[in-house]
Each structure stands twice: as structure tokens, then as C-alpha cells.
MDTraj code that builds the backbone (N, CA, C; nanometers):
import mdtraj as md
import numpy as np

residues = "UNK UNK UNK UNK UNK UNK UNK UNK UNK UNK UNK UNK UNK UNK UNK UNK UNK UNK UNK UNK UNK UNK UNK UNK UNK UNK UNK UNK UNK UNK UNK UNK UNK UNK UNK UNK UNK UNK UNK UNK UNK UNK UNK UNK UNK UNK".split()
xyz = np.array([
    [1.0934, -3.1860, -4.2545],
    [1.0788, -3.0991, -4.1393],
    [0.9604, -3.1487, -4.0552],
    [0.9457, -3.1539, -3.9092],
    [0.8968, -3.2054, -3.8506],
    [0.8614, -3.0849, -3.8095],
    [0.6976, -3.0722, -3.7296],
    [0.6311, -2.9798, -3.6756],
    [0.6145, -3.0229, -3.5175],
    [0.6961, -3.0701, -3.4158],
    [0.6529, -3.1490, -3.2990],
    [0.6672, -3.0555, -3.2015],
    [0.5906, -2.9962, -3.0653],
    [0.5661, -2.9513, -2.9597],
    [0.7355, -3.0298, -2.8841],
    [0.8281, -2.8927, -2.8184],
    [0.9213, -2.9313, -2.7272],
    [0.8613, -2.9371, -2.6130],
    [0.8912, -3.0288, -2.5039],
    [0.7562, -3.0731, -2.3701],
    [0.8753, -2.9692, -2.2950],
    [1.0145, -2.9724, -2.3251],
    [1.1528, -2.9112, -2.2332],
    [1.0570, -2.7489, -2.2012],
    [0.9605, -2.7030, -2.2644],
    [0.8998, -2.5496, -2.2581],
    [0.8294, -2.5760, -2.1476],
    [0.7219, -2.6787, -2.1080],
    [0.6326, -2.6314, -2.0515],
    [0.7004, -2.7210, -1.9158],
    [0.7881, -2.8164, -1.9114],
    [0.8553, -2.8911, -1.7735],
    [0.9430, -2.7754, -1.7295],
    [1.0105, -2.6971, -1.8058],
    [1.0601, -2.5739, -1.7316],
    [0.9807, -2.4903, -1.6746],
    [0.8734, -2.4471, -1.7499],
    [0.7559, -2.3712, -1.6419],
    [0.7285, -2.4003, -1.5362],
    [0.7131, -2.5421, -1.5190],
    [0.6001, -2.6265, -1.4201],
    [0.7469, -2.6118, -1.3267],
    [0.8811, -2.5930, -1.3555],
    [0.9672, -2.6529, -1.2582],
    [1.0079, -2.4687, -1.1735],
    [0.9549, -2.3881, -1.2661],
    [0.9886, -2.2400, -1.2162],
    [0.8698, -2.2039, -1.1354],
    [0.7643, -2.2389, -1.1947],
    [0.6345, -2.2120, -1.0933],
    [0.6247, -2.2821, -0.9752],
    [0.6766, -2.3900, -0.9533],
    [0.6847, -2.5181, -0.8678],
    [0.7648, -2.4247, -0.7272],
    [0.9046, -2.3794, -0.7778],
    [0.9940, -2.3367, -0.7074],
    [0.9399, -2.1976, -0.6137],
    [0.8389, -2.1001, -0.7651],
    [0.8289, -1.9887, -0.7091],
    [0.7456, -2.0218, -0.6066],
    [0.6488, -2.0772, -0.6254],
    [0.5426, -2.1397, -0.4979],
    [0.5814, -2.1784, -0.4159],
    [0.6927, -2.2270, -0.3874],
    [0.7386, -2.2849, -0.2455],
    [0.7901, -2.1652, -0.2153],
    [0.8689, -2.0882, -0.2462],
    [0.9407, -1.9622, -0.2222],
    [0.8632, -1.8471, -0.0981],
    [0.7250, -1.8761, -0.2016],
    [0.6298, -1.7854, -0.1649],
    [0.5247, -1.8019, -0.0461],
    [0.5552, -1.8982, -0.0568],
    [0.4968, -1.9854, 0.0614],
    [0.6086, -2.0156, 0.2069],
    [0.7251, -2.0231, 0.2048],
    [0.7957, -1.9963, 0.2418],
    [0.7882, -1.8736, 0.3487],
    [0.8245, -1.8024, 0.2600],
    [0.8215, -1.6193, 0.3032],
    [0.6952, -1.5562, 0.3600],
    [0.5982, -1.6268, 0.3284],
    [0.4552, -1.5865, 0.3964],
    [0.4341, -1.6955, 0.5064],
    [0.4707, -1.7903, 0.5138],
    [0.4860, -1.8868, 0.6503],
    [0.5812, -1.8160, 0.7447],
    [0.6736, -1.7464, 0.7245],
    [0.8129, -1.7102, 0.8118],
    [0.7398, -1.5821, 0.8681],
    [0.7103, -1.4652, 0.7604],
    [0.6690, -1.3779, 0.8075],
    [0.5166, -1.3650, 0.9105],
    [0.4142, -1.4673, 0.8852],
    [0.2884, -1.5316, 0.9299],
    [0.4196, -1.4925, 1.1162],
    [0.4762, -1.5801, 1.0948],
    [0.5993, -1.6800, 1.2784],
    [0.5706, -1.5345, 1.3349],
    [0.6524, -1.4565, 1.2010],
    [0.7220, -1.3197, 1.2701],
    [0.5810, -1.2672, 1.3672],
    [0.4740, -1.2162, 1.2994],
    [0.3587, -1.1343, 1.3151],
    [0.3001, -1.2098, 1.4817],
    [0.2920, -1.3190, 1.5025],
    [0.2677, -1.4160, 1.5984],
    [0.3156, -1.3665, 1.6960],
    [0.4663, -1.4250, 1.6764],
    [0.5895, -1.4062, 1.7795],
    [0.5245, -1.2593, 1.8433],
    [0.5251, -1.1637, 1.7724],
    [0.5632, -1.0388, 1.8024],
    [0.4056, -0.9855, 1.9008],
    [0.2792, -1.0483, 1.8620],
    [0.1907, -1.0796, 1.9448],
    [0.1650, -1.1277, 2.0825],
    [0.2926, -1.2354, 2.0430],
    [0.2943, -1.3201, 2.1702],
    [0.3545, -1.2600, 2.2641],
    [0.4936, -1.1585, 2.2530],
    [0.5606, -1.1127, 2.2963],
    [0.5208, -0.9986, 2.3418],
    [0.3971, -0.8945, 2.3033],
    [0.3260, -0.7928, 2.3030],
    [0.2453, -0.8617, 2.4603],
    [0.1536, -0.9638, 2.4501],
    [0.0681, -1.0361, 2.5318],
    [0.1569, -1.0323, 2.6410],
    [0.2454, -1.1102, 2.6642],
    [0.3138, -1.1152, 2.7653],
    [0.3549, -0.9995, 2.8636],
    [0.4030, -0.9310, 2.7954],
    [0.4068, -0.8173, 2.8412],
    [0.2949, -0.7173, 2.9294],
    [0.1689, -0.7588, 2.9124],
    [0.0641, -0.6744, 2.9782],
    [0.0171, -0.7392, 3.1217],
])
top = md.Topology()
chain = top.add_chain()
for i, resn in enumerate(residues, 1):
    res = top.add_residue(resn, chain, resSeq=i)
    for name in ("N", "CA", "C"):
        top.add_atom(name, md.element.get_by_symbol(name[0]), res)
traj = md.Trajectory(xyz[None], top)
């Protein structure tokens, strides 16, 4: 019986955290546009 560390545990982490971070980053870049836009569009207006 062999006692050896599977690496497949922690390359799945790194590949779920990887993803969630872009995700999240993503969605806070888009919404960041939204908040802008809606500034810009406010400005104009006066």
C-alpha cells in the first residue's frame, strides 16, 4: 500500500478558484460599466 498525495485534489481547486475569479471579476467589471453608464447618462442630462 502506497501512502502518495493525489495532485488531481488540489489542480481541481486551483482550476475552480481560477474560474470563480474570473467570474467574479467579470460581474464586478460589467456591473462597475453599468454604475458609469448610468452616471454618464444622469450628467448629460443636466
Amino acid at each position: 500500500m502506497k501512502e502518495t498525495l493525489d495532485q488531481w485534489h488540489f489542480v481541481t481547486a486551483v482550476y475552480v478558484l481560477g474560474v470563480a475569479g474570473t467570474l467574479a471579476l467579470v460581474a464586478w467589471s460589467w456591473l462597475s460599466m453599468k454604475r458609469a453608464e448610468k452616471r454618464r447618462d444622469e450628467a448629460r442630462k443636466k
